[in-house]
C-alpha positions in Angstrom: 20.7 52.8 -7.6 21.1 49.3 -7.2 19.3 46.6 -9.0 15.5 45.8 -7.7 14.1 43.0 -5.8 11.5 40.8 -6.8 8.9 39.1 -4.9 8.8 35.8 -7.1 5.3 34.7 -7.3 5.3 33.6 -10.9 3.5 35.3 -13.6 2.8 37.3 -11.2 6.7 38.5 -10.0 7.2 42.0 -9.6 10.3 44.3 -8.8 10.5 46.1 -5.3 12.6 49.5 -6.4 15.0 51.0 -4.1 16.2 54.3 -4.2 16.2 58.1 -4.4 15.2 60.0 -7.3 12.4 57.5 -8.0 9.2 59.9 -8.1 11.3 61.5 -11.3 12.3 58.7 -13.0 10.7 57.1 -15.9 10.5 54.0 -14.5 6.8 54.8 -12.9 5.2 55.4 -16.5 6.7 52.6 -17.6 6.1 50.1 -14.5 2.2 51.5 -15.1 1.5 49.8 -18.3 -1.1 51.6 -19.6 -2.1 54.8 -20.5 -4.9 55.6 -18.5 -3.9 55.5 -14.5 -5.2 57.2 -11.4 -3.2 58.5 -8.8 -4.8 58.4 -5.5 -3.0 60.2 -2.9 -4.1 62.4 0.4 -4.6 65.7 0.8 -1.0 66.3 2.2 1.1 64.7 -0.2 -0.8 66.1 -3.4 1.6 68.8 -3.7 4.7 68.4 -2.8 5.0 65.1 -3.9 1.5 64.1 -6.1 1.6 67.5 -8.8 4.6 66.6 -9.7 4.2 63.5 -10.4 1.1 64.2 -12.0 3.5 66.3 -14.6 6.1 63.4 -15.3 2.8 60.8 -16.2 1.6 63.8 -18.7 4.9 64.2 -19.7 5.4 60.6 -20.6 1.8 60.6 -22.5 -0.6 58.8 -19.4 -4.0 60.7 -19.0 -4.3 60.7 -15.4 -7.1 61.3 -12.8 -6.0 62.5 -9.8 -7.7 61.6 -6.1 -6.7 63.6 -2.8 -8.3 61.7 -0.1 -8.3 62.9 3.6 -4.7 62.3 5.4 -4.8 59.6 8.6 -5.7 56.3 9.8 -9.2 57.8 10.8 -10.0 57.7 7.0 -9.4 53.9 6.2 -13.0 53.3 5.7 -15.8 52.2 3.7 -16.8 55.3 3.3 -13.4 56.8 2.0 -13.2 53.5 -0.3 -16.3 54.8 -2.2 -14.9 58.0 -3.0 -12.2 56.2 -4.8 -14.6 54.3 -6.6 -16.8 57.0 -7.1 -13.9 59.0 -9.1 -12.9 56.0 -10.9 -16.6 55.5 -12.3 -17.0 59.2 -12.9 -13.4 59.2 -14.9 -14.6 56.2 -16.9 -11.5 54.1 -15.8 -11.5 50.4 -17.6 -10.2 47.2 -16.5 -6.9 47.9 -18.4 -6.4 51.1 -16.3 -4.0 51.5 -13.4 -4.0 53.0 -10.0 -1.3 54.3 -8.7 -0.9 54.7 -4.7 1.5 57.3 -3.3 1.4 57.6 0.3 1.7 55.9 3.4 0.4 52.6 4.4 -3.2 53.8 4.5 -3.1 55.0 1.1 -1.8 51.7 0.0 -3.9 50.0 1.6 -7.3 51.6 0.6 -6.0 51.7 -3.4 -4.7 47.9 -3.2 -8.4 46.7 -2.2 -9.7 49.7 -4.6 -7.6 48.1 -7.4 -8.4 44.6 -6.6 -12.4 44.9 -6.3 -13.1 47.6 -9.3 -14.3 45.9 -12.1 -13.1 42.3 -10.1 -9.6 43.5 -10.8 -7.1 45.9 -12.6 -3.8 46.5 -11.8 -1.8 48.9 -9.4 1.1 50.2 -8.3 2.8 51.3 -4.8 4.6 54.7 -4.2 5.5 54.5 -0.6 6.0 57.5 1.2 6.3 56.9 4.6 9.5 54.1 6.0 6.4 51.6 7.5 4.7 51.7 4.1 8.7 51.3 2.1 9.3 48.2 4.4 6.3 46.7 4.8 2.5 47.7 4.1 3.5 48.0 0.0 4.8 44.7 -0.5 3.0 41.4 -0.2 -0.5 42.1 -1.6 -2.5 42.9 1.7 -5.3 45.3 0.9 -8.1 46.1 3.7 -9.9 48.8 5.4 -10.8 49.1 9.0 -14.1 47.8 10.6 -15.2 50.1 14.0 -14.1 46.1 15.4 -10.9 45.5 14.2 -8.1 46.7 11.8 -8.1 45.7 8.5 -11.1 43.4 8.5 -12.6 43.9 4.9 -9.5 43.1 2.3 -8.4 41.1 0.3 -5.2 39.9 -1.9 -4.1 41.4 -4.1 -0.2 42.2 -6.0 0.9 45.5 -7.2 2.6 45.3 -10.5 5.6 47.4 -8.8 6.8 48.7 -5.9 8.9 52.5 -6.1 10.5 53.5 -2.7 11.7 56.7 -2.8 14.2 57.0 -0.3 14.0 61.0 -0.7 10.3 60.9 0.6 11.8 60.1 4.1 13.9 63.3 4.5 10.4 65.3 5.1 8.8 62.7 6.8 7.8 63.7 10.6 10.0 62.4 13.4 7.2 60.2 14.3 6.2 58.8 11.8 9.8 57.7 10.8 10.3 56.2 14.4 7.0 54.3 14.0 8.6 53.2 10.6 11.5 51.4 12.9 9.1 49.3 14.6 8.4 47.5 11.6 11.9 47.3 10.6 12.7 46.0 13.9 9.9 43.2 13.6 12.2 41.6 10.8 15.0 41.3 12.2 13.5 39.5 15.6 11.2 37.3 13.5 14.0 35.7 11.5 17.3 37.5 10.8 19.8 37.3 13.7 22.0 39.1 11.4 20.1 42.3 10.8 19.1 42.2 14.4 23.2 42.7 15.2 23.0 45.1 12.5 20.4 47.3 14.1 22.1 47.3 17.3 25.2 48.7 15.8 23.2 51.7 13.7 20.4 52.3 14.9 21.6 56.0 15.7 22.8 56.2 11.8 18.9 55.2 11.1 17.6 57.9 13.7 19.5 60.6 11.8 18.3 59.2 8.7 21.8 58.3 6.9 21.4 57.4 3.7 23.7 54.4 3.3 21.8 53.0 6.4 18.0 53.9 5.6 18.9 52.2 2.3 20.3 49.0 3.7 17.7 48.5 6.4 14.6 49.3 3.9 16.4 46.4 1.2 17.0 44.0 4.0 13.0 44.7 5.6 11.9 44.1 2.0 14.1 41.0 1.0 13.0 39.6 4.5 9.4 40.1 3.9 9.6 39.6 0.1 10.9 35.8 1.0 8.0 34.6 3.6 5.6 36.1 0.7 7.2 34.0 -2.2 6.7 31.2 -0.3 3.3 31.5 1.9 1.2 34.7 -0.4 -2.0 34.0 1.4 -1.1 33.7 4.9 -1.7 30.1 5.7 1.3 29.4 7.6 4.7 31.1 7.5 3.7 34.8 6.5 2.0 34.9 9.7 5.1 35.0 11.5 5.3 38.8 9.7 2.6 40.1 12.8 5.0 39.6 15.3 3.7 42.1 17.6 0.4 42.9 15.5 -2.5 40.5 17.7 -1.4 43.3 20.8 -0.7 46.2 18.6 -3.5 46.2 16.9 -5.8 45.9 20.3 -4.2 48.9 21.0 -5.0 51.1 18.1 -8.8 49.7 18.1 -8.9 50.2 21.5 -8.0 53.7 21.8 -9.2 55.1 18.6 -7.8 54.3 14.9 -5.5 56.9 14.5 -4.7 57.6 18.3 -1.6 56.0 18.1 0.5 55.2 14.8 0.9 51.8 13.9 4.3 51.2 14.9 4.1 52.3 18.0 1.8 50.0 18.6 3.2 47.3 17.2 6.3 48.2 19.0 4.9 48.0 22.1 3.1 44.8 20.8 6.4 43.0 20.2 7.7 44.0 24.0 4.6 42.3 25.3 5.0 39.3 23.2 8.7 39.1 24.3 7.1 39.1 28.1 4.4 36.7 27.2 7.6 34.5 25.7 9.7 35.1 28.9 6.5 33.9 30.6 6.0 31.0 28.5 9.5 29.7 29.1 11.2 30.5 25.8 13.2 33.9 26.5 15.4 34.2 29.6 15.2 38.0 31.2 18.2 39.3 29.3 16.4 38.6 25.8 13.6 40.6 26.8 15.9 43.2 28.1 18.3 43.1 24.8 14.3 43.7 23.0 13.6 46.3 25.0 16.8 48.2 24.7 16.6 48.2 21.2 12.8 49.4 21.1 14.1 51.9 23.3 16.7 53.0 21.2 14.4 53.4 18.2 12.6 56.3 20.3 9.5 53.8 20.6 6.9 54.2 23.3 7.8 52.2 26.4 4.7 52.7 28.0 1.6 50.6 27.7 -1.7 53.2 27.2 -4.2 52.9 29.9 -7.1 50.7 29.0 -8.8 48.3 30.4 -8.0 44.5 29.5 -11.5 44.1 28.6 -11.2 46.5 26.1 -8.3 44.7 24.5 -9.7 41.5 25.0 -12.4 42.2 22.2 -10.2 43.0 19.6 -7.6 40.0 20.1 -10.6 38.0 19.6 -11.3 38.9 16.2 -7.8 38.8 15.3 -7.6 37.1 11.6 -4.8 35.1 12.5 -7.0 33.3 15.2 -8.6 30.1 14.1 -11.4 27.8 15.8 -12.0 30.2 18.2 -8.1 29.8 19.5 -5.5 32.9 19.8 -2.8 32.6 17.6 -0.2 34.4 18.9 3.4 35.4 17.1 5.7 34.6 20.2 9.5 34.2 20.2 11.6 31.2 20.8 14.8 33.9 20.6 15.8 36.8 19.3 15.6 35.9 15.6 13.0 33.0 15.7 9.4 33.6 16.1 7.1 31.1 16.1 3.1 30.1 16.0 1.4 29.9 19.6 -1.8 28.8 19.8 -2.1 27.4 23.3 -2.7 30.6 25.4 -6.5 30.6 27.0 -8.6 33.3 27.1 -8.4 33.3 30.7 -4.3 33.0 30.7 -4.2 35.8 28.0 -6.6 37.9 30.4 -4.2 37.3 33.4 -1.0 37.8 31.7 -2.4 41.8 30.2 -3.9 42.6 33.7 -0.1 41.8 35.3 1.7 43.8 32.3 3.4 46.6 33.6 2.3 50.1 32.8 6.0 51.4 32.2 7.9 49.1 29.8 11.1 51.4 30.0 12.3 49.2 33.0 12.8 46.1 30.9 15.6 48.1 28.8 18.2 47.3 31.8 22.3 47.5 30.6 23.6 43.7 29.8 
């Protein structure tokens, strides 16, 4: 295993571990630090991944209270949130306890806002199950639940201690979940890293088998990416943003059709075709960008199809996007593969025009070179 990354934010610095045999190792009781933890986890992953590990943290002397919550986007709510803190309460836990979340990026998700509102604040840690959550959703502090108006509207920030990706987690996961994984992998690569991009064009059929050597290389080079824009820009106020490439149209989607309807990276994947399109239209990506985009979506097994709904349907939730300001979309947008940038000159009414002319099937972009 090779040595861990750290998001450098100070006191508050913490290693991102990369690797299989994780769940086993010692380094989760000790990367806990304390005695008394809960592990929250879903109802799917408590045994084959969460009894075990509730038998290493015995083993290694932790009391732990365990909390299966019910599995799926569906469940990131308000109301699941208050079962956590309902067992916490029950179990007695104290601002020195820790929470441990294993799962995917819901799970990390609700626990990281659990952890950083219980009591005002104890600490946590992130056991990523799913490739999404390994690359991006456990590292960088976002917390949040959904709102029936938009993703991931009540949150805040707040830093795990650690981060443990289990690489061997991802040889159960279901094919698509892992493909929605890629999305997010993807987003890295066009937002800033020409080099991974060239990468990913070269294996992304190792990836889609799940090769080892090549799921850990792309899952350290999503995490040094996204570890970097953190160290410099934690809360969002300029930089980090950049990381929703794809998010303002991804998330319509998913509020749109239903939390939970489609998986986040499918969404977000489609999210990053459309703001390659909205580029092209902009003047900043000539045809053959968009189609070199595409292809590579389209390689990842990614949806290539835009769901039918109604652009005033979408319209709603792009509104309330928390990247807008002043009333103003802010839009990710590219400049070129590799170089995102900030828009925030695209009107309502262009916006409105430019989703009603969107074509239903995507797959056309993907033309040959």
């Amino acid at each position: 295993m090779s040595s861990p990354l750290v998001v450098s934010l100070g006191s508050r610095s913490y290693p991102i571990h990369i690797g299989p045999g994780l769940l086993s190792s010692s380094l989760i009781p000790e990367g806990a630090g304390s005695r008394k933890v809960a592990l929250i986890t879903n109802t799917t992953l408590l045994g084959p991944y969460g009894t075990p590990l509730v038998r290493s943290l015995e083993e290694a002397g932790l009391t732990v209270e365990t909390v299966a919550l019910p599995d799926g986007e569906a469940h990131k709510t308000l109301d699941t949130l208050n079962l956590i803190y309902d067992a916490l309460l029950t179990a007695s836990l104290d601002r020195r306890s820790c929470l441990i979340a294993l799962g995917g990026g819901v799970i990390g998700d609700m626990v990281g806002f659990a952890a950083a509102t219980y009591q005002r604040g104890i600490p946590f840690i992130q056991i990523p199950t799913t490739l999404l959550a390994q690359v991006d959703s456990s590292v960088g502090g976002k917390t949040a639940v959904n709102h029936p108006k938009g993703k991931n509207m009540i949150g805040a920030f707040h830093q795990p201690r650690a981060v443990f990706a289990d690489t061997d987690t991802l040889k159960t996961l279901p094919d698509r979940e892992f493909t929605a994984g890629l999305a997010e992998v993807i987003k890295y690569a066009l937002i800033r890293d020409p080099d991974f991009l060239r990468w990913l064009e070269d294996n992304m059929a190792a990836l889609r088998s799940r090769d080892a050597g090549a799921l850990t290389h792309a899952i350290r080079e999503s995490c040094r990416n996204k570890s970097e824009v953190v160290a410099r820009d934690e809360f969002e106020t300029g930089e980090r943003a950049l990381l929703n490439l794809g998010h303002s149209f991804g998330h319509a989607i998913e509020g749109a059709l239903g939390f939970g309807t489609w998986l986040h990276g499918e969404a977000v994947g489609v999210g990053m075709l459309m703001a390659a399109l909205l580029s092209q239209e902009l003047g900043h990506l000539a045809s053959s960008d968009v189609s070199r985009i595409a292809r590579l979506l389209r390689a990842a097994g990614l949806p290539m199809k835009l769901p039918d709904i109604p652009v005033d349907n979408l319209l709603p939730y792009m509104a309330v996007d928390k990247k807008n300001e002043g009333g103003r979309f802010r839009l990710i947008l590219l400049r070129a593969p590799g170089a995102a940038y900030i828009e925030d000159a695209v009107s309502r009414d262009h916006l409105r025009s430019f989703l009603a002319g969107a074509p239903p099937s995507l797959a056309s972009l993907a033309s040959p070179a």
